[in-house]
RODO-2510 file (C-alpha; in nm, 4 decimals, decimal comma):
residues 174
     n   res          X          Y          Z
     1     x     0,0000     0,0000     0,0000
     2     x     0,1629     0,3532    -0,1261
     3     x    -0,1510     0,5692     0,0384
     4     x    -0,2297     0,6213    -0,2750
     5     x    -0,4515     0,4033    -0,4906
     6     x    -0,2022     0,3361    -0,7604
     7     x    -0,1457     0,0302    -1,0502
     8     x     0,0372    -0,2338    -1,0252
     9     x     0,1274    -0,5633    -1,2190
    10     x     0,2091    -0,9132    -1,1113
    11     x     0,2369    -1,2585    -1,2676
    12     x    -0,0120    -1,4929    -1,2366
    13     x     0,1561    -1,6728    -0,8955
    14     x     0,1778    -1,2813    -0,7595
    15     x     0,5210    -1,2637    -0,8653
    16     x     0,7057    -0,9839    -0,9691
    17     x     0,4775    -0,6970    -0,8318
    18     x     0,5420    -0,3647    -1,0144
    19     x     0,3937    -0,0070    -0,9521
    20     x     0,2757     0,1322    -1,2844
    21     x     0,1783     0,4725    -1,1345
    22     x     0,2808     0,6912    -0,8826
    23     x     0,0905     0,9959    -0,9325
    24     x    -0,1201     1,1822    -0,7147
    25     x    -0,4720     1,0923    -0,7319
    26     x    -0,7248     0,7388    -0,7738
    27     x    -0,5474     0,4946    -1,0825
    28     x    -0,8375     0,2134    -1,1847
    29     x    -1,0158     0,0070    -1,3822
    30     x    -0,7365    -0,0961    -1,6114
    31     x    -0,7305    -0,3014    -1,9089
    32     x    -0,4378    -0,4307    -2,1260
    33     x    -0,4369    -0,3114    -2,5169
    34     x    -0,4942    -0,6062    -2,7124
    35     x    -0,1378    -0,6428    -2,7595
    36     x    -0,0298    -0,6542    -2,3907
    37     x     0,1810    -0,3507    -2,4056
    38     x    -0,0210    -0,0701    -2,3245
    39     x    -0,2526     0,0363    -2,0265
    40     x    -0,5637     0,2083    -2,0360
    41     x    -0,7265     0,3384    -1,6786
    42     x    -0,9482     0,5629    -1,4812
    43     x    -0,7879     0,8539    -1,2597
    44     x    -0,8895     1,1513    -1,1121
    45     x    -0,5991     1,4102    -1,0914
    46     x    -0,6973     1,6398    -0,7703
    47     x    -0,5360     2,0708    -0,8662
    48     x    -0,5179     2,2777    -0,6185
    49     x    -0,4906     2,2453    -0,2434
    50     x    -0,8880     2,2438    -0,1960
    51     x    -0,8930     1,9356    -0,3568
    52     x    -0,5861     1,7923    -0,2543
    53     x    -0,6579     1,8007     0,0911
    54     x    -1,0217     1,6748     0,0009
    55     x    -0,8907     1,3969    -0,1354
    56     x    -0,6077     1,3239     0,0913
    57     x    -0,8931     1,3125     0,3201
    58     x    -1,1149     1,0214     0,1631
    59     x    -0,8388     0,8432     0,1352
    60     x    -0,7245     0,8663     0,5020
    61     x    -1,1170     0,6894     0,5567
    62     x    -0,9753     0,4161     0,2555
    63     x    -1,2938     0,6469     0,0505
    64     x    -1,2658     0,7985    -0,3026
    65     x    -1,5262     1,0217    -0,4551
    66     x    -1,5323     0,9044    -0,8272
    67     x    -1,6968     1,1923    -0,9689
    68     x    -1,3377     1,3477    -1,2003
    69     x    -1,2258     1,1232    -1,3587
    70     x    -1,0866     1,0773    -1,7172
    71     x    -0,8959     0,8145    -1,9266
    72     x    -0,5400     0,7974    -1,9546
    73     x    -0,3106     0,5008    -2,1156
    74     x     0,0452     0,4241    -2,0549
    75     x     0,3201     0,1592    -2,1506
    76     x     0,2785    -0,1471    -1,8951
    77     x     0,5632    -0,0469    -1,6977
    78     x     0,4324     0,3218    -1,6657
    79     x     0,6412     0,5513    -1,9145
    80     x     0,4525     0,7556    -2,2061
    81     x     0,1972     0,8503    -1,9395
    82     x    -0,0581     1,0385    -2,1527
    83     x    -0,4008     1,1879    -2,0806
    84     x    -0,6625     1,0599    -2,3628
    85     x    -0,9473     1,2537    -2,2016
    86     x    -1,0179     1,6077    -2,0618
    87     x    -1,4393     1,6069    -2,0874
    88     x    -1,4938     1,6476    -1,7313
    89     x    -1,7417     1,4491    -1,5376
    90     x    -1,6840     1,0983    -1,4760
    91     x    -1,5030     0,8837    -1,7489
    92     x    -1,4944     0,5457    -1,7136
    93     x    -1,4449     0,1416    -1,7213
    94     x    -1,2414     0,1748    -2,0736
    95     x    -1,1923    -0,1033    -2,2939
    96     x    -0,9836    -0,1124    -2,6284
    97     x    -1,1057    -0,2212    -2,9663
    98     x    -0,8831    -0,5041    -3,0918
    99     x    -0,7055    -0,2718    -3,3489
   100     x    -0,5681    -0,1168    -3,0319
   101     x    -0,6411     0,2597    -3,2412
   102     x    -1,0137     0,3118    -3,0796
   103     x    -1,1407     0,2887    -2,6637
   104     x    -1,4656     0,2546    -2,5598
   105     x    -1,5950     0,3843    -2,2406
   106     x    -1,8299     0,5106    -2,0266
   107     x    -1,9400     0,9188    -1,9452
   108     x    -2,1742     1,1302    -1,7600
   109     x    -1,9495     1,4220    -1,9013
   110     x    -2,2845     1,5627    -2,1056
   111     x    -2,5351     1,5394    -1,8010
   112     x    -2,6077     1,8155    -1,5837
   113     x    -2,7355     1,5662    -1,3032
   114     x    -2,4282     1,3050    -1,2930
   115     x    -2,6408     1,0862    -1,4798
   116     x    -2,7155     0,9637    -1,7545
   117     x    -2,4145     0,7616    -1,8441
   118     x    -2,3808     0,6774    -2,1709
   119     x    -2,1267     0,4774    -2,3745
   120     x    -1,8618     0,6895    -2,6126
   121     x    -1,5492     0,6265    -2,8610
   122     x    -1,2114     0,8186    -2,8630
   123     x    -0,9227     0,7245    -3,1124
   124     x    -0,6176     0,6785    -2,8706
   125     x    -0,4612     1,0228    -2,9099
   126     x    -0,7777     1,1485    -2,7730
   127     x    -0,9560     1,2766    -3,0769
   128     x    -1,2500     1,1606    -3,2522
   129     x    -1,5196     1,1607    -2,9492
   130     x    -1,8103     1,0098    -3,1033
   131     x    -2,1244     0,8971    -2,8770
   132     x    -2,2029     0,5275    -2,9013
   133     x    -2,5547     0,4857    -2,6815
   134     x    -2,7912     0,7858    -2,6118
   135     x    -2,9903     0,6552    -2,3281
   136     x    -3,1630     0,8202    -1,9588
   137     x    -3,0199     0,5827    -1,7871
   138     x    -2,7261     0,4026    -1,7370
   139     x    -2,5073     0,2191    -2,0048
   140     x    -2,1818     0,1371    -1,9192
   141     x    -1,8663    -0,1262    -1,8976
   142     x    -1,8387    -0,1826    -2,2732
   143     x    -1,6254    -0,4571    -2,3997
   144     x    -1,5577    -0,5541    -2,7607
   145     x    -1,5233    -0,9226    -2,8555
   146     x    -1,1792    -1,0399    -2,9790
   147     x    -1,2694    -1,0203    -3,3473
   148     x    -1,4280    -0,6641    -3,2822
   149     x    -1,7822    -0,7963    -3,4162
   150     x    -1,9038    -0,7730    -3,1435
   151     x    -2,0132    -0,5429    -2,8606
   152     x    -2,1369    -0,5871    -2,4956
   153     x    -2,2411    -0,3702    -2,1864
   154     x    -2,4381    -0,3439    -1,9260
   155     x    -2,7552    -0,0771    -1,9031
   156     x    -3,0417    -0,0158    -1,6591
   157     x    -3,2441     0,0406    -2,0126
   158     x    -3,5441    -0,2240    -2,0599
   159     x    -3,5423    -0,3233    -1,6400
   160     x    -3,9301    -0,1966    -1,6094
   161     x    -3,8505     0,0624    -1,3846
   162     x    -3,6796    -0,1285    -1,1478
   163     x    -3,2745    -0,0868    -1,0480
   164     x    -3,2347    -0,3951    -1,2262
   165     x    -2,8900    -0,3754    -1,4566
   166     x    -2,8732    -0,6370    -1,7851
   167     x    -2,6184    -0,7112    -1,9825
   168     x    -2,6543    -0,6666    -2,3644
   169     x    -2,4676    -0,7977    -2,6965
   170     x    -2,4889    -0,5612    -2,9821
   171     x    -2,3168    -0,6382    -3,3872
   172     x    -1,9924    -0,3598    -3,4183
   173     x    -2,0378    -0,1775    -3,7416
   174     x    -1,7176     0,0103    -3,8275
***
């Protein structure tokens, strides 16, 4: 434990534990490019000493307050740390299209009331925003299949008005 909610790798037996990050603020949610060389992750980034000490705060209870957050990718052993994001809001639970050029992901970054969430697409250098799902809801944790055909997540859509979440599979079209 760092006191800071950081990455980290390991081999399958939990050997060879590496910190991939070390910078201030919650690291998350990572997933591997398809290739196994690249990270792509949740953090919040706290500026200023309002939010500093806020944060510093939460985590001295083991507490984060997920609502700032935005994507960010690096090599696998943390060098070419770069920012893919800067909507505001929360973005989140990224996942890679197999061509390893596109990331899915989930965003409240267009609501006024922290929700909806719905699911968007950046290219990796962070252009190219494009909105996926436009539901009232909540649509989130995308993941494409490994041939990229394919498309799944999990929405609050269709639950007849319950707080039920389901999982749906939807055909990729490029």
């Amino acid at each position: 434990w760092t006191g800071d909610p950081e990455l980290f790798t390991m081999n399958l037996d939990g050997a060879d534990v590496r910190q991939v990050t070390n910078v201030l603020g919650y690291d998350g949610g990572a997933f591997f490019s398809p290739d196994g060389s690249k990270l792509i992750f949740r953090a919040s980034r706290p500026n200023g000493e309002e939010e500093i000490n806020e944060y510093k705060s939460l985590i001295a209870q083991h507490m984060v307050q997920p609502t700032k957050m935005e994507l960010f990718m690096c090599n696998v052993d943390g060098s070419d740390l770069k920012q893919i994001t800067s909507l505001g809001g929360a973005n989140w639970a990224p996942f890679m299209h197999p061509s390893g050029q596109k990331i899915l992901f989930s965003s409240n970054h267009k609501s006024t009331r922290g929700f909806p969430f719905n699911i968007f697409m950046i290219n990796v250098d962070g252009t190219g925003l494009e909105q996926i799902t436009f539901d009232d809801t909540f649509d989130s944790f995308p993941m494409f299949s490994f041939d990229g055909k394919k498309i799944s997540f999990s929405s609050n859509r269709n639950n007849g008005d319950t707080r039920d979440t389901n999982v749906f599979i939807a055909t990729w079209k490029d």
